[in-house]
N, C-alpha and C positions, 0 to 999 in steps of 0.2 A: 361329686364330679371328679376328685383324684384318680376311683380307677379309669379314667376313658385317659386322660393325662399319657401322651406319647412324648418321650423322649428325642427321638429326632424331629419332630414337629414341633414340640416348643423351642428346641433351638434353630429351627430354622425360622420361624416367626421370631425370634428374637434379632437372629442376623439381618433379615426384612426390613423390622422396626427400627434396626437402630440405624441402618443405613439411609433408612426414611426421616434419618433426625428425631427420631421419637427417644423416650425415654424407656428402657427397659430393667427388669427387676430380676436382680441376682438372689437365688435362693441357698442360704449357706451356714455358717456358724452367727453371722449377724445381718439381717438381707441389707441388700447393695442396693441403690437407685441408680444407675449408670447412664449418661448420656456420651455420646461420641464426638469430641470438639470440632471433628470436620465437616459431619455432615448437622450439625445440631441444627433446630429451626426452634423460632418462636413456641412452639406448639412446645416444642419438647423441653425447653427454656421453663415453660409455664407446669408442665409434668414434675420434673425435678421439682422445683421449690413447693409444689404442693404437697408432696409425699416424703419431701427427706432432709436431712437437717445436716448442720457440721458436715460442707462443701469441700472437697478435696479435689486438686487435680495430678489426674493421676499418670503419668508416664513410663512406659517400659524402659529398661534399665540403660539401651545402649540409645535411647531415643534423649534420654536424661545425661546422659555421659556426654553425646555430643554437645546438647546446650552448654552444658556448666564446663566446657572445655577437658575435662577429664579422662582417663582411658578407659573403656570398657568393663575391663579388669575388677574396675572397682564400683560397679552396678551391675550384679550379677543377675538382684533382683527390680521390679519397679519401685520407683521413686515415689511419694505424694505431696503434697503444697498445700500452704493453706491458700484457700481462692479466694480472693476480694471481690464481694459484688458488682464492684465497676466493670468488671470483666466479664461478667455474665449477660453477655449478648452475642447474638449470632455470629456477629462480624467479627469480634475479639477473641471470641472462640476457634474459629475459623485459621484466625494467623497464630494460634498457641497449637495448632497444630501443624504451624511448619516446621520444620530441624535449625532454620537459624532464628527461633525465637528465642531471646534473651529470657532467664530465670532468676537474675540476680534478685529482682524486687520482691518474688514470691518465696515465701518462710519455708522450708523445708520442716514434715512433719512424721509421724510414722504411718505405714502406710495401712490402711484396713486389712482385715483380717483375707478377705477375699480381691486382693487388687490383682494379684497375681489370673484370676479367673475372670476377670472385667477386660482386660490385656491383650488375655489368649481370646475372648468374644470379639475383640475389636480385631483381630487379626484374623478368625475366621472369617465375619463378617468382609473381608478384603477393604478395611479399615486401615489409618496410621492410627500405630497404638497411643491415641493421648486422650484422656477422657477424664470428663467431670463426674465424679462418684459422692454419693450422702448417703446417710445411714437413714434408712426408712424408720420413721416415725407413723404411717398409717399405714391398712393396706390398702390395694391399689388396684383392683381386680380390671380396673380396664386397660391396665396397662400389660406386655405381653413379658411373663414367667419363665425361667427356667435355672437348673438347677447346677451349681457351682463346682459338684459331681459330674453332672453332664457335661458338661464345656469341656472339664478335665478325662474325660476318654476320650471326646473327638477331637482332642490338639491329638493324642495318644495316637489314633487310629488316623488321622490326617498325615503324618509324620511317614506313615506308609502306604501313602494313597496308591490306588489302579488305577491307569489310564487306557480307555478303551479307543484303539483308532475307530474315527467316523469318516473322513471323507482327508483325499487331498487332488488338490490342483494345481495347476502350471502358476506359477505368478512372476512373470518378465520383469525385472526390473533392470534401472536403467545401468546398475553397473554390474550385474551377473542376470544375463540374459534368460540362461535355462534353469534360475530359483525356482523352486518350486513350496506349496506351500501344505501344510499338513493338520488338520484337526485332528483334537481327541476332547473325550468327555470323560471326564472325574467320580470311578462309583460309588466315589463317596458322599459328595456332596453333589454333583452334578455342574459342576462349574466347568467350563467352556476352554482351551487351553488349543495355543497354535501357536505352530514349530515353522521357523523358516528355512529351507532348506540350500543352502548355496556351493555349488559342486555336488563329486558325487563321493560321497560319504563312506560307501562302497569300499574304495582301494587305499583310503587314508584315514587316518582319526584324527575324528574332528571335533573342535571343541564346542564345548554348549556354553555358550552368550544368550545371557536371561538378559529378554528390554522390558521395560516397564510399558503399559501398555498406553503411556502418553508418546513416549518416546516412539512404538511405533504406528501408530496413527499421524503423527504430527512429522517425522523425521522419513519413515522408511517408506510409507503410503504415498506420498508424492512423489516417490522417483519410480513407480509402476508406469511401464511403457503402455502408452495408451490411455493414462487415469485422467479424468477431467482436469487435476491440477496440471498437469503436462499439458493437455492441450490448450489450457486456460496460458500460459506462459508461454507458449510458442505464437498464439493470437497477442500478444503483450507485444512480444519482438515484434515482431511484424509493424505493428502500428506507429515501432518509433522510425521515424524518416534514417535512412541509410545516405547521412549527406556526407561528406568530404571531410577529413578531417581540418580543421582552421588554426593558425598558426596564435602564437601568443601575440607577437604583433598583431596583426588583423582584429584580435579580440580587443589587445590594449588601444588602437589607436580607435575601435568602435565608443569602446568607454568613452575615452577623453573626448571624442566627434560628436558626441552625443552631451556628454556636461556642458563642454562650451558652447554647442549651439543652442539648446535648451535654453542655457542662461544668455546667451547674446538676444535671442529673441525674447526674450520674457521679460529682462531688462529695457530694450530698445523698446516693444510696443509698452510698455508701464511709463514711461517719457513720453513716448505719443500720444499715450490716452489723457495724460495730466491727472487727472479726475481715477484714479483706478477702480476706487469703492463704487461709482456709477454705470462703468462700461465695462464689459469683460474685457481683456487686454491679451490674454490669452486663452485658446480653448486646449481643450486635451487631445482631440485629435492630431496636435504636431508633435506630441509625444511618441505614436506609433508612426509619424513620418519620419521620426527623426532615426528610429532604429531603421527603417531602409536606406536613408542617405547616408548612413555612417556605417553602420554593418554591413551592407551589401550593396557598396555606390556603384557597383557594375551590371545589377538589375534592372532589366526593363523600367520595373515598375519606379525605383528610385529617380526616373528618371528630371532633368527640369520639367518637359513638358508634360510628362505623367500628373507627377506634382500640382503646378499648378492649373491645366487644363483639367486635370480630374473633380479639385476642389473647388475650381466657379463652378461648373455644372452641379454638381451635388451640392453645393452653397444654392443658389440656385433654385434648383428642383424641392431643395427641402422647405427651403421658405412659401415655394406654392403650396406645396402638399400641407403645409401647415395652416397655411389661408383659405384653404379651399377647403378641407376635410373636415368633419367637424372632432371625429374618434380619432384620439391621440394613435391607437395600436395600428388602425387603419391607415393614419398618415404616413406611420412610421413605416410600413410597408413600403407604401407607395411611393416615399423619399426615394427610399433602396432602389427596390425596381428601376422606377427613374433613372436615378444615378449610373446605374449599370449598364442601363440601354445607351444613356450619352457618352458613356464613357468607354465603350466599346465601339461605337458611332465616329468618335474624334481619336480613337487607339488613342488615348491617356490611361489605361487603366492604373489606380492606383488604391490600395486595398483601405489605408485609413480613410477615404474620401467618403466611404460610407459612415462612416463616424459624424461628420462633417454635416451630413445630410439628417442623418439623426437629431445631430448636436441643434439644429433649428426649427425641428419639431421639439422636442422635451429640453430646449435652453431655459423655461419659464419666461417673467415677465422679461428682462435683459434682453436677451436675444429677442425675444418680438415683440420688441419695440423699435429694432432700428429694422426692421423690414429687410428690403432685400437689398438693404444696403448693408445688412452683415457679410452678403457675398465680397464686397471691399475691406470693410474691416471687422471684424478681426481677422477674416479668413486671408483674402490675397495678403495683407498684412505681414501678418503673420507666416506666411507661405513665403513670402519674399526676403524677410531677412533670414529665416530657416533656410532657404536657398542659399545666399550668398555666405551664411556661414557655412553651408556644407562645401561650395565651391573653392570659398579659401582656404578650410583646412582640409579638404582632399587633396590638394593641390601640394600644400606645404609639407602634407606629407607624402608626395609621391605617388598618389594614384592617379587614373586616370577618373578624371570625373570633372564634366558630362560626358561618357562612355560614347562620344561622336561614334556612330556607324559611318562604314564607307560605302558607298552607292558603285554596287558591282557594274561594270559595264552590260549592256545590252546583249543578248542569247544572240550567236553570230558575229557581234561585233569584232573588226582584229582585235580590240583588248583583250576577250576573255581567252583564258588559260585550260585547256581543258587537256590534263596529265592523262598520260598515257598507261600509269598505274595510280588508281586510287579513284577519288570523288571530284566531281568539279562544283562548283557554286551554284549552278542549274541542278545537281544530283540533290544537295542540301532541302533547296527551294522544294523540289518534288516531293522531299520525305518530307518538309515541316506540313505540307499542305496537304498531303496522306493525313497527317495525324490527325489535322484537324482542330487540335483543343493548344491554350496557352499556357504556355510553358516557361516557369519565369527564369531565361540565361537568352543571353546576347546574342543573335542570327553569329555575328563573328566571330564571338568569344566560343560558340558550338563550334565551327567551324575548328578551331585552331586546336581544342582539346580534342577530338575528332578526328586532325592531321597528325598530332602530336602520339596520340594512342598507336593509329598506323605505324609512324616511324618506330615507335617501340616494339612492334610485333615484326614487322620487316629486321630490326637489329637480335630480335630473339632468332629469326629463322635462320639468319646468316650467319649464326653461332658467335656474337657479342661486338659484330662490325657498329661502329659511330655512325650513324649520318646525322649528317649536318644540312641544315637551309640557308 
């Protein structure tokens, strides 16, 4: 079978095999068992130790230099180690093939006769040179052959590869627009190789920057105008709400509005229930009421009457639906629905109140037991001193809260005000009831951001004049 034996074919089935984590056999002055630490797999694990004995790991010179912190200089050739078994598994193998893997623990030894052609295979193969090498004690025919002579011409004749152009195209990216990008194929081995092109190369010389091909998959393929990851991140933007920037006050006084009411309520209904382990004393739904009363006490929905008009109805509606239906999922629907129709019915709307409605379908035994007297307690309850703590400390600390609207005068009436530049409070009414849908900011507090906007574009037009109201 030796003469059919083709030299670039068994080193190409070599570089195949060993990139497939297989074990491959160096033919030489003593033959080699060589496995590749990065791509090794079980299979190949179980190859080596059946065929080969006195385990070395073998590193090329400047891959050994950097571990043991050394200069170059002084690893001109590969290095070898004696390998401890413990080590011999896919995953351990795997991180001894990274550059910051410590060698202190492993013995330094001399290195086989052929490491030097184990090295240069790992580096054809587009391998890092680190690999587990043993001296063949059997042969091995089903494992893939070649010869330690051969490797050593095609590092030879690699060294002065041809590159043959194949194809190039436009490739836009996002910070040189008219990159373009350039294939070629390798007649030496056939490997695959692309050149990016950025300016025009033409009128200047330009320098050649080798990327590693993680680097540009991972680094330079995402900034291609138009690539999925581009549009995948512009749909990202988009989704996060474009609100107003909020001052540190506003955020600190939400925090503290929120601790203290939380615990004034939680404390207070825990005294009134006496009994806490018996009756629930507080539900979770004042938790997400608490963030509207305190972080945004000048929304609609924060409002008293949102509040508590939202959560008897949805108190309420959830205890029928829970009596009435006998399918937990089904009730829970129909809580919601409910809730939303009442609560749009009575303009309370307030968005935890579905929670509320929930909370008396799936409260378990607790909750339905006290029937629809949970719409009392723990709900109004609980609603009511959550109220009045929000009212005292929005108050003490200078908001306005309850955000009283002022009842415009009548369309005609002498009250209303209708400017002779700008919108009047009938102009308002017309657009909110164009739109249609609810909008959570204050008929007034629109209004005044609205006037306030105007006045600033009338003081841009008139090249930096004040007005004042």
């Amino acid at each position: 079978m030796d003469s059919f034996r083709h030299p670039g074919r068994e080193l190409r089935t070599a570089t195949v095999d060993l990139r497939l984590g297989r074990a491959v056999v160096i033919q030489g002055e003593a033959p080699l068992v060589v496995l590749a630490a990065e791509t090794a797999t079980q299979e190949g694990v179980d190859e080596l130790l059946e065929c080969s004995t006195s385990l070395r790991l073998v590193l090329a010179g400047g891959r050994a230099a950097f571990s043991e912190g050394r200069t170059l200089a002084e690893f001109s050739r590969p290095k070898a180690y004696r390998f401890p078994d413990d080590l011999l598994t896919p995953v351990a193998l795997e991180r001894l093939a990274g550059p910051d893997q410590a060698l202190g623990r492993l013995e330094q030894v001399a290195a086989p006769n052929d490491a030097e052609a184990a090295v240069t295979l790992a580096r054809l193969s587009h391998l890092i040179p680190a690999l587990v090498v043993g001296a063949r004690h059997r042969s091995a025919p089903e494992l893939a052959h070649v010869d330690a002579a051969t490797i050593a011409r095609s590092q030879a004749s690699a060294q002065r590869p041809v590159m043959r152009f194949v194809a190039e195209a436009a490739m836009p990216l996002e910070f040189a627009p008219t990159a373009r990008a350039l294939s070629f194929r390798s007649t030496h081995d056939g490997s695959e190789h692309l050149a990016i092109v950025v300016g025009d190369v033409s009128k200047a010389s330009a320098p050649l920057v080798r990327v590693h091909s993680r680097c540009f998959t991972g680094d330079l393929l995402p900034h291609v105008e138009g690539s999925q990851v581009d549009t995948m991140l512009q749909v990202i933007r988009r989704l996060i709400p474009d609100t107003p920037p909020i001052s540190r006050k506003e955020r600190a006084l939400a925090i503290v509005g929120a601790l203290t009411g939380v615990l004034a309520t939680g404390l207070l209904s825990r005294i009134a229930t006496g009994d806490a382990s018996a009756t629930p004393w507080i539900i979770a739904p004042m938790g997400a009421s608490a963030v509207l009363l305190f972080a945004a006490p000048a929304s609609p929905l924060a409002q008293p009457w949102s509040l508590i008009g939202s959560n008897l109805v949805a108190a309420l509606v959830g205890v029928a639906a829970a009596r009435t239906i006998p399918d937990p999922a089904m009730a829970c629907a129909a809580a919601i629905a409910g809730a939303i129709a009442l609560m749009a019915a009575f303009r309370c709307l307030h968005p935890p109140s579905g929670a509320v409605a929930l909370t008396a379908v799936l409260g378990g035994p607790a909750i339905a037991n006290l029937g629809y007297g949970y719409a009392l307690w723990p709900v109004m309850g609980n609603s009511l001193i959550l109220l009045t703590s929000a009212i005292l400390f929005n108050g003490l600390a200078g908001r306005s809260y309850p955000h009283l609207r002022r009842l415009a005068p009548p369309v005609g009436s002498p009250g209303e005000q209708i400017p002779e530049d700008g919108f009047a409070a009938r102009d308002l009414d017309a657009a909110l009831r164009s739109f249609g849908r609810f909008i959570d900011v204050d008929r007034q507090d629109l209004g005044l951001i609205l006037k306030d906007a105007q006045l600033r574009a009338h003081s841009r037009r008139l090249g930096g004049a004040t007005c004042r109201t």
